[in-house]
N, CA, C and O atoms as a CHARMM CRD file, in Angstrom:
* protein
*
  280
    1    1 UNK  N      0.84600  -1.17500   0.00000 PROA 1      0.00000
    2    1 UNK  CA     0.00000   0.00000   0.00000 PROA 1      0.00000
    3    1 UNK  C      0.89400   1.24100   0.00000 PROA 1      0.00000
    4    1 UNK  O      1.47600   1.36200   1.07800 PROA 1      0.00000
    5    2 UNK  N      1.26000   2.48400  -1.15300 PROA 2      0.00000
    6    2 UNK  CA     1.71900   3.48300  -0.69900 PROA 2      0.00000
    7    2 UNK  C      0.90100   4.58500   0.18800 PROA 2      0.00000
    8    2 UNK  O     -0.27300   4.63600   0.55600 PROA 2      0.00000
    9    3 UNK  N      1.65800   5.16300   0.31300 PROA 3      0.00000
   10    3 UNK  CA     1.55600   6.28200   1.31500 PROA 3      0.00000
   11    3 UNK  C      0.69500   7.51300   0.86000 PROA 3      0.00000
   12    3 UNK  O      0.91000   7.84800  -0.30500 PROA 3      0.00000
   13    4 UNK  N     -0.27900   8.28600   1.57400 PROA 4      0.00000
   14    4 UNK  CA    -0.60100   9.38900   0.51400 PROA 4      0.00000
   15    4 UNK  C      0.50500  10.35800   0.12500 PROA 4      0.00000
   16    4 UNK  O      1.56700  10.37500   0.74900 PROA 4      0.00000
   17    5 UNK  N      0.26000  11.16700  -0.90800 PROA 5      0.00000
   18    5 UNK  CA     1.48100  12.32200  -1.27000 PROA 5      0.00000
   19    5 UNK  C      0.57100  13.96500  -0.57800 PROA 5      0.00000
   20    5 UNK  O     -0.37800  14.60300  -1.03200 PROA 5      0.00000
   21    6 UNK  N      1.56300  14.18500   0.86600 PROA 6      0.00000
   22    6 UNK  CA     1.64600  15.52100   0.67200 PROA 6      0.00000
   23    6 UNK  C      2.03300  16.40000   0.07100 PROA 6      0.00000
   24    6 UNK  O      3.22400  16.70900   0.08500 PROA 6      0.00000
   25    7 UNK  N      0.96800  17.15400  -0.74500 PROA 7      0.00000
   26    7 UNK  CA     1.15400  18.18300  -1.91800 PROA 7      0.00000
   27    7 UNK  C      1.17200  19.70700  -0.52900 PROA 7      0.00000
   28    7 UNK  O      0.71800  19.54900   0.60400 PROA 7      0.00000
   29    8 UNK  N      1.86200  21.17800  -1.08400 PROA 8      0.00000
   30    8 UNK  CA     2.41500  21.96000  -0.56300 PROA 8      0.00000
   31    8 UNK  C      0.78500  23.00400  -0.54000 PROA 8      0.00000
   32    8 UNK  O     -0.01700  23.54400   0.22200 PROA 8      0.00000
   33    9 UNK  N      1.07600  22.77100  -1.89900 PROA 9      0.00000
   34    9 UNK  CA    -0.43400  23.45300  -3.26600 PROA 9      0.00000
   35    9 UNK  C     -1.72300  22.70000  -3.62600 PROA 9      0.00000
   36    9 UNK  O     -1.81800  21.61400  -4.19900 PROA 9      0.00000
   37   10 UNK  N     -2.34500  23.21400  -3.33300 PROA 10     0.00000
   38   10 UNK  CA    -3.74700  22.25400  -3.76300 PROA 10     0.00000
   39   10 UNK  C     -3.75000  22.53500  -5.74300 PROA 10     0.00000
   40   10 UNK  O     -4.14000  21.59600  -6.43700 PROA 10     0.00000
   41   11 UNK  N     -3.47600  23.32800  -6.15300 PROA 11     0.00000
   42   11 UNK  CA    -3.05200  24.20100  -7.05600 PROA 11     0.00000
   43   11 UNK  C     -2.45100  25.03500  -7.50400 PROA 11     0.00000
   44   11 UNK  O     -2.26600  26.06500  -6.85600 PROA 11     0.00000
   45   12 UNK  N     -1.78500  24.82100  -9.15400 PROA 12     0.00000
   46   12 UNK  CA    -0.88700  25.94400  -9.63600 PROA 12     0.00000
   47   12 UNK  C     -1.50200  26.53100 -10.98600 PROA 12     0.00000
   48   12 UNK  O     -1.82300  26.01000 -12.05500 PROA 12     0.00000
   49   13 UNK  N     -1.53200  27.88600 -10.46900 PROA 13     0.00000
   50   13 UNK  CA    -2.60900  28.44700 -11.75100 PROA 13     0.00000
   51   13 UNK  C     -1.18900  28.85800 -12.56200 PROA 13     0.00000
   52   13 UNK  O     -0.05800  28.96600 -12.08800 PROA 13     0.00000
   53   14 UNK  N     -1.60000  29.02900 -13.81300 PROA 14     0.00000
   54   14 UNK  CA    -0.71200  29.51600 -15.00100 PROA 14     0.00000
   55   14 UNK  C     -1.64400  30.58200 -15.90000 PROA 14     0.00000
   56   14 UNK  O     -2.86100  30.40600 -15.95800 PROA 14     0.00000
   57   15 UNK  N     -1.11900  31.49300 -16.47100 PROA 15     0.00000
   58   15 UNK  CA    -1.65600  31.78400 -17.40000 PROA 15     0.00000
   59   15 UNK  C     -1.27600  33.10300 -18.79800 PROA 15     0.00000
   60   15 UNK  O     -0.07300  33.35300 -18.71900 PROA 15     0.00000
   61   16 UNK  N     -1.70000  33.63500 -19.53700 PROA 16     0.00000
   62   16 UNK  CA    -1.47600  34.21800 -20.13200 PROA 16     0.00000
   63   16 UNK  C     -1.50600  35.57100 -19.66500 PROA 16     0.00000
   64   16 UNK  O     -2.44200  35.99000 -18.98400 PROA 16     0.00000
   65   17 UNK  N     -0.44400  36.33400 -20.02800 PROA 17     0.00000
   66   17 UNK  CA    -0.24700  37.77900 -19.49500 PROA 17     0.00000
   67   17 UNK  C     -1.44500  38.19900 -19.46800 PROA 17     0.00000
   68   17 UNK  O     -2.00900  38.07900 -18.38000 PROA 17     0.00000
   69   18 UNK  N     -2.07900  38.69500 -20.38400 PROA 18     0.00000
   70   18 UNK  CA    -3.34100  39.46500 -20.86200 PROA 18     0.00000
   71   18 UNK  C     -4.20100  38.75100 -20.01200 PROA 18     0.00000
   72   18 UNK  O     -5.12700  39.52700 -19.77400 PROA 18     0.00000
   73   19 UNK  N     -4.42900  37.49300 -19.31800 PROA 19     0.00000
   74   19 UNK  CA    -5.23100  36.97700 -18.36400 PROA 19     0.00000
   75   19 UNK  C     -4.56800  37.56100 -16.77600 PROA 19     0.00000
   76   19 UNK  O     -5.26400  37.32800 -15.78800 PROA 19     0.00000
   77   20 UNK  N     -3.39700  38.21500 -16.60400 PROA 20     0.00000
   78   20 UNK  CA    -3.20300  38.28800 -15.27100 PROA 20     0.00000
   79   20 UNK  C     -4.10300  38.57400 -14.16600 PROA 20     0.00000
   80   20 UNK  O     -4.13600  37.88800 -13.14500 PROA 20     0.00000
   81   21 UNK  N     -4.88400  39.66500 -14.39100 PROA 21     0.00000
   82   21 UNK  CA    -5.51200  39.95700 -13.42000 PROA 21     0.00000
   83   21 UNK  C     -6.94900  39.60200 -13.22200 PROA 21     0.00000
   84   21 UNK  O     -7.68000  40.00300 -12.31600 PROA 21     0.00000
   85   22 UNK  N     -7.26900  38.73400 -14.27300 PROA 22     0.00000
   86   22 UNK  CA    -8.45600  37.91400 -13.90700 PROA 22     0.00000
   87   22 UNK  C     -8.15800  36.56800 -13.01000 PROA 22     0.00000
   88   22 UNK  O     -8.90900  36.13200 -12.13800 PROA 22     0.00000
   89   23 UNK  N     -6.80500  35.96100 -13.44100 PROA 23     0.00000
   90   23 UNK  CA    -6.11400  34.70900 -12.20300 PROA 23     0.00000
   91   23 UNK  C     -5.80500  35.22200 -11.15200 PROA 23     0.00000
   92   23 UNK  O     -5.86100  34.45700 -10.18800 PROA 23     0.00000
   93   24 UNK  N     -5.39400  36.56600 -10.89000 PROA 24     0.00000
   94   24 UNK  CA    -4.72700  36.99100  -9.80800 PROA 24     0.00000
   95   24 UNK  C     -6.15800  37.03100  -8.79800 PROA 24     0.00000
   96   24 UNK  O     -6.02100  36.65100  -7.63500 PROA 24     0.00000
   97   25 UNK  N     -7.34700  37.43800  -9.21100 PROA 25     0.00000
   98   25 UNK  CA    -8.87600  37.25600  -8.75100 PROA 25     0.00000
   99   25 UNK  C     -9.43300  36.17000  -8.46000 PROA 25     0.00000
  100   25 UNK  O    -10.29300  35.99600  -7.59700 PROA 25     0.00000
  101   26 UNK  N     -8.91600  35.31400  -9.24500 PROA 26     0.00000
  102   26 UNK  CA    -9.39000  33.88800  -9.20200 PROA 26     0.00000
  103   26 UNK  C     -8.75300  33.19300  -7.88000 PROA 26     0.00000
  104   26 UNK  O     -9.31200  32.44900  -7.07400 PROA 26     0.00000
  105   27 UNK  N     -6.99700  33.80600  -7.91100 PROA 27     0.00000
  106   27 UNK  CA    -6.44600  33.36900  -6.54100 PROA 27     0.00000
  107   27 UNK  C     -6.96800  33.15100  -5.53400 PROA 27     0.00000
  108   27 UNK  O     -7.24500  32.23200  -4.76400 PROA 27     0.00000
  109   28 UNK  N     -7.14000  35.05000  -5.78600 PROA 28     0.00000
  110   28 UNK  CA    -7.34700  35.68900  -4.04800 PROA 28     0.00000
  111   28 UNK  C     -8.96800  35.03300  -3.57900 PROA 28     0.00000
  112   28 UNK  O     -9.27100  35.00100  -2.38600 PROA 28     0.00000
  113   29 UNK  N     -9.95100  34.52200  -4.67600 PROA 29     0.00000
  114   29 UNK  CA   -11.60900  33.88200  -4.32400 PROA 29     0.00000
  115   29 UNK  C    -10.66700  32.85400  -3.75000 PROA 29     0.00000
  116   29 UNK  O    -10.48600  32.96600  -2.53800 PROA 29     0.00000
  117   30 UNK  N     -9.83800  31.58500  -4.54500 PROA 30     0.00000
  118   30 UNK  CA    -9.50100  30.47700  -4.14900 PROA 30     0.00000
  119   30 UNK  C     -8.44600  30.51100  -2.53000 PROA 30     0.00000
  120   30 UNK  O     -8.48600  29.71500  -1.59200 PROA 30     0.00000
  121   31 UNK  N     -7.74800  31.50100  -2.67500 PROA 31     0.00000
  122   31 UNK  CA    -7.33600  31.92100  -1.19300 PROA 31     0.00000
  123   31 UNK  C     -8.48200  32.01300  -0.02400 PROA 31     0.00000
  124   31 UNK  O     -8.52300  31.30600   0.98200 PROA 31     0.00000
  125   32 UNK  N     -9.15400  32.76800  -0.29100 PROA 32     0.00000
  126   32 UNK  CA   -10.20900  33.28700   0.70100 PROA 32     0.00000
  127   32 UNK  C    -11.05000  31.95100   1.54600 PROA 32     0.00000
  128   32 UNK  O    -11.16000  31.79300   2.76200 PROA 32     0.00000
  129   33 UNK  N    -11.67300  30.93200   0.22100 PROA 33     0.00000
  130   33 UNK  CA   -12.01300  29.42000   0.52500 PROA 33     0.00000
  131   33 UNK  C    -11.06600  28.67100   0.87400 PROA 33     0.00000
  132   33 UNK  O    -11.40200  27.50800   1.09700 PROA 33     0.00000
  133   34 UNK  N     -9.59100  29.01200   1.05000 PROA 34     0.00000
  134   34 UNK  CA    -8.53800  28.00400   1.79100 PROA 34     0.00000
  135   34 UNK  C     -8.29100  27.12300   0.86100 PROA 34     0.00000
  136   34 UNK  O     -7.82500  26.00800   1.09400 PROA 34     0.00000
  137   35 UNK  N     -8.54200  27.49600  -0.09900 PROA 35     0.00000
  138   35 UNK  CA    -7.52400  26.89200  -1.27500 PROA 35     0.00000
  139   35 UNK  C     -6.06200  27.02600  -0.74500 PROA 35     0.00000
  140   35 UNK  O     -5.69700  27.89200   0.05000 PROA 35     0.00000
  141   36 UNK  N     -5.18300  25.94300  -1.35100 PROA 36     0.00000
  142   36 UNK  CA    -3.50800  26.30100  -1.38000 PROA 36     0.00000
  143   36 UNK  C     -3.11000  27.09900  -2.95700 PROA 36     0.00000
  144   36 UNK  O     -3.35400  26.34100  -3.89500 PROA 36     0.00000
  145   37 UNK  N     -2.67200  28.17800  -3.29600 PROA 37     0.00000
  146   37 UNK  CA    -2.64400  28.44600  -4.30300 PROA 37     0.00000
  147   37 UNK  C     -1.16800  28.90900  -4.74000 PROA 37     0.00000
  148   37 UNK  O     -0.54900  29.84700  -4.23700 PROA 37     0.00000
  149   38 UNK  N     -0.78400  28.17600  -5.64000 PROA 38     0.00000
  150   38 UNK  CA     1.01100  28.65000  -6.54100 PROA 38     0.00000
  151   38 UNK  C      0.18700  29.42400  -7.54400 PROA 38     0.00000
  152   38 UNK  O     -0.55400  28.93900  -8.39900 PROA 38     0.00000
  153   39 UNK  N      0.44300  30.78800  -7.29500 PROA 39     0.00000
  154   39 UNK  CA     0.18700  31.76200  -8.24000 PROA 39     0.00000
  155   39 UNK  C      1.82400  32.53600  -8.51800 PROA 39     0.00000
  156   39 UNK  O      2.32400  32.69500  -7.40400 PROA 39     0.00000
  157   40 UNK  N      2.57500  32.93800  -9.38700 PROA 40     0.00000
  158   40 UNK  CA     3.42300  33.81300  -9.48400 PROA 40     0.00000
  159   40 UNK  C      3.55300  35.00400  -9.03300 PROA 40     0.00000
  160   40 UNK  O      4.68800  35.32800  -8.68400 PROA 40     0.00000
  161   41 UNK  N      2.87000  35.61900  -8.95500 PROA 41     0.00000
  162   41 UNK  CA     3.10000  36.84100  -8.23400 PROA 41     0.00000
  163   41 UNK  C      3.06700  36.73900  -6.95500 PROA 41     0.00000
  164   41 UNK  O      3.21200  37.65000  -6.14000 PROA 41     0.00000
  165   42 UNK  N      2.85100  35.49500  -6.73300 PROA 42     0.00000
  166   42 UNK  CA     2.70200  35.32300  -4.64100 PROA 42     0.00000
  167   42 UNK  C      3.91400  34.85500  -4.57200 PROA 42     0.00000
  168   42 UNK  O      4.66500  35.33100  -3.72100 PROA 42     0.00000
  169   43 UNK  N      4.40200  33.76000  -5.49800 PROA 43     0.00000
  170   43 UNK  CA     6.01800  32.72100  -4.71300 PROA 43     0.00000
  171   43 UNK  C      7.09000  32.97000  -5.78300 PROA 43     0.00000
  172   43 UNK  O      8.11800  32.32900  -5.56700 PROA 43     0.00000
  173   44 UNK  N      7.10700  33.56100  -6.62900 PROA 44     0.00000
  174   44 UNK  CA     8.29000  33.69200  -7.17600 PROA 44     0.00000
  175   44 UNK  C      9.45300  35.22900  -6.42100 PROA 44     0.00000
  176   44 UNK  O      9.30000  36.44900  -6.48200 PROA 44     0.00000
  177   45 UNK  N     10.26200  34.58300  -5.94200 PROA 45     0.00000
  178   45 UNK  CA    11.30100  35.90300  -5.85100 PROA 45     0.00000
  179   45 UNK  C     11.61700  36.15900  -6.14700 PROA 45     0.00000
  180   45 UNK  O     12.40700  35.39500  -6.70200 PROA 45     0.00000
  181   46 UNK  N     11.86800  38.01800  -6.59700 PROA 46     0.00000
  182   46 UNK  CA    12.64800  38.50100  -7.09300 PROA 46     0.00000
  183   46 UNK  C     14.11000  38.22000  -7.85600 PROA 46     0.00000
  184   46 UNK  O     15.21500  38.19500  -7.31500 PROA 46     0.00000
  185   47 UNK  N     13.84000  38.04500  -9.07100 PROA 47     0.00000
  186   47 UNK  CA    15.08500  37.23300  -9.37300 PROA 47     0.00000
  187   47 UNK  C     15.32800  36.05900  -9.71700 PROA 47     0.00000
  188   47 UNK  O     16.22100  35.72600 -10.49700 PROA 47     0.00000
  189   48 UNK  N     14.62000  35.39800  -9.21000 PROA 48     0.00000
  190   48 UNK  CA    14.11400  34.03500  -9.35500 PROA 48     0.00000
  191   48 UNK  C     14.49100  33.39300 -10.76500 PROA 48     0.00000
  192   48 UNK  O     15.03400  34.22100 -11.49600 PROA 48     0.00000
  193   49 UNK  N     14.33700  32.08600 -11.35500 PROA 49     0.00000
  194   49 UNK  CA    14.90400  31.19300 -12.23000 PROA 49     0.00000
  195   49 UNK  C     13.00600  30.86100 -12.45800 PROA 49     0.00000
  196   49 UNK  O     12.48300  29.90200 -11.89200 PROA 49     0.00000
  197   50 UNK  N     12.26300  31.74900 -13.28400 PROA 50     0.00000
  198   50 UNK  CA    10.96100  31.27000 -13.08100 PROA 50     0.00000
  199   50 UNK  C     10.66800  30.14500 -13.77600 PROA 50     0.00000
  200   50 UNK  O      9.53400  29.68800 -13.63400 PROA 50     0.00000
  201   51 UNK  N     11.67800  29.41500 -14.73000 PROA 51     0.00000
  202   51 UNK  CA    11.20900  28.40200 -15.15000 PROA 51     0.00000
  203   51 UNK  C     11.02900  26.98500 -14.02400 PROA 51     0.00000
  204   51 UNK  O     10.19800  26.09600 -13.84100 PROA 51     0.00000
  205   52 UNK  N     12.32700  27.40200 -13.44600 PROA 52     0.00000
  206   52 UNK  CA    12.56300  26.54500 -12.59600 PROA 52     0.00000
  207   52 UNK  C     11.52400  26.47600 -11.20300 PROA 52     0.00000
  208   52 UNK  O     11.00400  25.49300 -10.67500 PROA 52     0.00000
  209   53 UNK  N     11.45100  27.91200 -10.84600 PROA 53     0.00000
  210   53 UNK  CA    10.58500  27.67600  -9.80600 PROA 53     0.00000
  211   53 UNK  C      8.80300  27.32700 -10.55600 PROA 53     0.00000
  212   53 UNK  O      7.92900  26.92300  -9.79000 PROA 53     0.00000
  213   54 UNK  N      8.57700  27.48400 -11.63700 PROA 54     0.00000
  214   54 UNK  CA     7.77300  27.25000 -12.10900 PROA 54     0.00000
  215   54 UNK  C      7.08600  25.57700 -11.95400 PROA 54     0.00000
  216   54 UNK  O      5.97600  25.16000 -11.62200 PROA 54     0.00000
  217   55 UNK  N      8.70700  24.74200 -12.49200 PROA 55     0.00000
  218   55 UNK  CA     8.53100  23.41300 -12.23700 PROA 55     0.00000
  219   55 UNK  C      8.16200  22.62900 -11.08600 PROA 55     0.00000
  220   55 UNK  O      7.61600  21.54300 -10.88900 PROA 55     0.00000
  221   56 UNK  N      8.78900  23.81900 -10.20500 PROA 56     0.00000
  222   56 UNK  CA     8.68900  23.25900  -8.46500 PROA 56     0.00000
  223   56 UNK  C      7.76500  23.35000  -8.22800 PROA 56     0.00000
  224   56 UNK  O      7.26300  22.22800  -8.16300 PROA 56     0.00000
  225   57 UNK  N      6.67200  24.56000  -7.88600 PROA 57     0.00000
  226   57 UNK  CA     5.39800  24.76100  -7.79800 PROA 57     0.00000
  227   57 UNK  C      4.71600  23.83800  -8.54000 PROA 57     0.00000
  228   57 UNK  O      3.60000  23.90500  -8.02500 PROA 57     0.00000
  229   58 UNK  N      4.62800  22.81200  -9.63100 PROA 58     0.00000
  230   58 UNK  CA     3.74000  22.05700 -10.62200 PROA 58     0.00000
  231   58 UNK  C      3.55900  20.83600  -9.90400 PROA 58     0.00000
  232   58 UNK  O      2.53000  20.21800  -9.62900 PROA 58     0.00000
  233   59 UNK  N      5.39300  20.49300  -9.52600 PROA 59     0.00000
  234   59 UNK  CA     5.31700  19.53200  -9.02900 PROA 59     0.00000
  235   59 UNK  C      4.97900  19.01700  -7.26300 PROA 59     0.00000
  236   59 UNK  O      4.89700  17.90300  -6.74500 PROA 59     0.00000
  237   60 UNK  N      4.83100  20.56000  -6.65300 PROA 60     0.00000
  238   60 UNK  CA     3.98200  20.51100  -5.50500 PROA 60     0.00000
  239   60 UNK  C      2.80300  20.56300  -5.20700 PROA 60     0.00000
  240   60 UNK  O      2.44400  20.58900  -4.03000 PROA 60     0.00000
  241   61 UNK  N      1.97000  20.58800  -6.21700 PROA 61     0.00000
  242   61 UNK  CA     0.72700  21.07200  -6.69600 PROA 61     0.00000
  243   61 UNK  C     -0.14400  19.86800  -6.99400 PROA 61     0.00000
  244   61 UNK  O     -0.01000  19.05200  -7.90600 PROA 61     0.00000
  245   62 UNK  N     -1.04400  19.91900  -6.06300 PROA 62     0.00000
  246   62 UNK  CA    -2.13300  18.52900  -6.57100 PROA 62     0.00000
  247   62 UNK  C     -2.80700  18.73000  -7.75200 PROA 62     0.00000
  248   62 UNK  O     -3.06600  17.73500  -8.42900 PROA 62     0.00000
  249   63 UNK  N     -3.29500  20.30900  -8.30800 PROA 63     0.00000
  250   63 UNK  CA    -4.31000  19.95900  -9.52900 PROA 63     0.00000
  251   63 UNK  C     -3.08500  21.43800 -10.76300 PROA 63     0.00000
  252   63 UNK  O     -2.43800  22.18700 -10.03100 PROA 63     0.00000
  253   64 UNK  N     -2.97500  21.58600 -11.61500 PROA 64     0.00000
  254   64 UNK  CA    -2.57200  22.65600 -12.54300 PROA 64     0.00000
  255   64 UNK  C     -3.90100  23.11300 -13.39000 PROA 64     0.00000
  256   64 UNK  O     -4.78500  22.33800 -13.75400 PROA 64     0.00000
  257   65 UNK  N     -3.87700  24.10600 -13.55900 PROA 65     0.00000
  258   65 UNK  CA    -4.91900  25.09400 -14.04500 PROA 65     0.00000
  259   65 UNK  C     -4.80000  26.62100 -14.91300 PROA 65     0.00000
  260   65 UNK  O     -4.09400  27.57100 -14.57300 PROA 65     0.00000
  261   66 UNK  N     -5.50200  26.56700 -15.85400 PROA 66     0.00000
  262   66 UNK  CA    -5.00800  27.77100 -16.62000 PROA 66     0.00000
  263   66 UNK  C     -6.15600  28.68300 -16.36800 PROA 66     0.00000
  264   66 UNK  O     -7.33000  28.39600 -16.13100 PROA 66     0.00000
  265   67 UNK  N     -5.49400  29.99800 -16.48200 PROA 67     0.00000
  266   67 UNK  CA    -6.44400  30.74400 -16.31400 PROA 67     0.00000
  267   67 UNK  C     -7.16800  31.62700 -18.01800 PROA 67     0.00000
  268   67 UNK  O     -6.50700  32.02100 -18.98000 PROA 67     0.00000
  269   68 UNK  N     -8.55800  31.67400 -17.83400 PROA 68     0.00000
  270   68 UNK  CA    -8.83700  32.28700 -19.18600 PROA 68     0.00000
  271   68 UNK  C     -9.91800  31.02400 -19.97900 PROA 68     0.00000
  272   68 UNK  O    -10.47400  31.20600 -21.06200 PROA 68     0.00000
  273   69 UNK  N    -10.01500  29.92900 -19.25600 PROA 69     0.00000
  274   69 UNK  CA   -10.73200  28.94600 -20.33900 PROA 69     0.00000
  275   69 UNK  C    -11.24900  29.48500 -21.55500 PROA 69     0.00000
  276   69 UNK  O    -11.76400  30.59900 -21.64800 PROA 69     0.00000
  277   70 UNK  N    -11.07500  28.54000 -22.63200 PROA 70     0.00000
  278   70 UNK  CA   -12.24000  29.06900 -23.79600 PROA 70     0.00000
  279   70 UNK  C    -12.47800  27.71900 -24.30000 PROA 70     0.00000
  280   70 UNK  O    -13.28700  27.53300 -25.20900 PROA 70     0.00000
């Protein structure tokens, strides 16, 4: 039997520039309900390697999600 996997993130939103500030909204609803949320503008630091921290956040992340559906 394995073990469950503690994830960090319940979710990591991604999305298109021109979508920023409709995900950044979407966060702060999914914050508010206690969502875990990897959004970029919350965990990337200054400076940062965003591809890389990009990967990290995906792979701490139970669900990935784009923002903007169509």
């Amino acid at each position: 039997m394995t073990s469950p996997v503690n994830y960090r993130f319940d979710i990591f939103l991604r999305y298109h520039p021109v979508q920023r500030r409709w995900t950044q909204r979407l966060a702060e609803r999914l914050d508010r309900e206690g969502v875990r949320v990897w959004f970029d503008r919350w965990m990337l630091p200054p400076g940062s390697d965003r591809r890389l921290e990009s990967q990290v956040g995906i792979s701490e992340s139970r669900w990935g999600g784009s923002g903007g559906f169509s």
